[in-house]
C-alpha positions as CSV (number, residue, x, y, z in Angstrom):
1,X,91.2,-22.7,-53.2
2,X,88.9,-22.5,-50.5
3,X,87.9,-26.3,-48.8
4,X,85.3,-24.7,-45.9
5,X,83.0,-22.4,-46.2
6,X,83.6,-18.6,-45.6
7,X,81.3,-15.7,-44.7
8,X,82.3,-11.9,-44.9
9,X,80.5,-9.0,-44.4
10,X,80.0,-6.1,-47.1
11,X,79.2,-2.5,-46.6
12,X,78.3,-0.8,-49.9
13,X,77.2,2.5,-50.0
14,X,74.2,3.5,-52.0
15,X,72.0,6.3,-53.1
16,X,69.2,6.8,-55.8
17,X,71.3,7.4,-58.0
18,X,73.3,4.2,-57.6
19,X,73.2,0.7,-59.5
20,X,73.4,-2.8,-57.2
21,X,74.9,-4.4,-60.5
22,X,74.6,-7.9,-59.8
23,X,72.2,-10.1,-60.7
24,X,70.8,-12.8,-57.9
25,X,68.3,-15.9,-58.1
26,X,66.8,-17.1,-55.1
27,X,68.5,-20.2,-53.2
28,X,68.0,-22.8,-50.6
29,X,71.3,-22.8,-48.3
30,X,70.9,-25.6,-46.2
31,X,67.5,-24.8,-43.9
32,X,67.7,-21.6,-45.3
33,X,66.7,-19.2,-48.1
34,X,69.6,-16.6,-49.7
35,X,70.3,-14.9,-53.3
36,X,72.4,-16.5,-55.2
37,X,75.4,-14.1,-57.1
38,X,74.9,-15.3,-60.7
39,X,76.6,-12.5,-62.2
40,X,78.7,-9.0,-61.3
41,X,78.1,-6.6,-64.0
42,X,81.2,-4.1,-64.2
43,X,79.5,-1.0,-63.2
44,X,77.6,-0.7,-60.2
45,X,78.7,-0.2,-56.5
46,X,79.2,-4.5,-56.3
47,X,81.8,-3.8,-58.7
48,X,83.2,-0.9,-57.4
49,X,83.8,-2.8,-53.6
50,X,85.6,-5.7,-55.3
51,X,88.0,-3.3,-57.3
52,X,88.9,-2.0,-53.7
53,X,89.1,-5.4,-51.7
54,X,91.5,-8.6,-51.9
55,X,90.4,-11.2,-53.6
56,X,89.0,-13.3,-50.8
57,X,86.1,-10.4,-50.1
58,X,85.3,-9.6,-53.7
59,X,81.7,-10.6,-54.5
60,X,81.6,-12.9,-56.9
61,X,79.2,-15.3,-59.1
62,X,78.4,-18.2,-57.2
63,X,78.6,-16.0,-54.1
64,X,75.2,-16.7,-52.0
65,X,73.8,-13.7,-50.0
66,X,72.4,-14.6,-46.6
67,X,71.3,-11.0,-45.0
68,X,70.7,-7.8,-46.4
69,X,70.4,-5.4,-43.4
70,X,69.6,-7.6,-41.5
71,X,67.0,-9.5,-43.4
72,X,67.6,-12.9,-43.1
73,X,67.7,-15.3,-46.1
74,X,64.2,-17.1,-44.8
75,X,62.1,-13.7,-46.4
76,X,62.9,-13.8,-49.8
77,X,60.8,-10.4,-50.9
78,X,62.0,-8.1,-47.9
79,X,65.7,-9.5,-49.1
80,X,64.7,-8.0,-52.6
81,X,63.2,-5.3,-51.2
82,X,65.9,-4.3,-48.8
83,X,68.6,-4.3,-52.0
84,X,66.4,-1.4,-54.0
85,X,66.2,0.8,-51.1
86,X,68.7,4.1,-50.9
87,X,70.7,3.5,-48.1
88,X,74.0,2.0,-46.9
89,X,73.8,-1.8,-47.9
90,X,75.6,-4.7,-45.0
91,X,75.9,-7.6,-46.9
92,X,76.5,-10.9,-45.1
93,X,78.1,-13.1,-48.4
94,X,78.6,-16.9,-48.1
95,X,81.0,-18.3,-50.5
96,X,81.0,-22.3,-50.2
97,X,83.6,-24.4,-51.9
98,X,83.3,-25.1,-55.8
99,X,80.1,-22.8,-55.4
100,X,77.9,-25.3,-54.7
101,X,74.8,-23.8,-52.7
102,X,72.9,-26.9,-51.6
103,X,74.8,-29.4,-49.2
């Protein structure tokens, strides 16, 4: 079990034609804003990136994201925004320990 915090970085690629899959709430993380994973659906390219990492990079619930592209977590809409659009996706994903979001 993770003790410390841990941030990795996700590239999913996305079209049109392509699902997310996950559903995120908004969260405060510290000073600052992110979605919060509450749940991976098993289609959809979130799910498709975890069946090809190790464990430790999977996305999972409880997961907070804290830049999509390059939108921070303080910009809550352009973070929604930036998930619906057709391109490449960088995810920045914090995973804190026992998923807790607030400190």
């Amino acid at each position: 079990a993770q003790n410390s915090p841990f941030v990795f970085e996700a590239i999913l690629p996305k079209n049109e034609n392509s699902r997310l899959g996950i559903d995120v709430l908004p969260v405060a993380i510290g000073e600052y804003g992110g979605l919060s994973v509450l749940k991976v659906s098993a289609n959809g390219i979130v799910a498709r990136w975890n069946a090809e990492q190790t464990s430790a990079l999977r996305i999972c619930p409880g997961d907070a994201l804290m830049s999509i592209n390059d939108v921070r977590g303080t910009d809550i809409k352009r973070m929604m925004d930036a998930l619906s659009v057709p391109q490449e996706l960088r995810l920045l994903v914090l995973r804190r320990p026992n998923g807790t979001l607030v400190p």
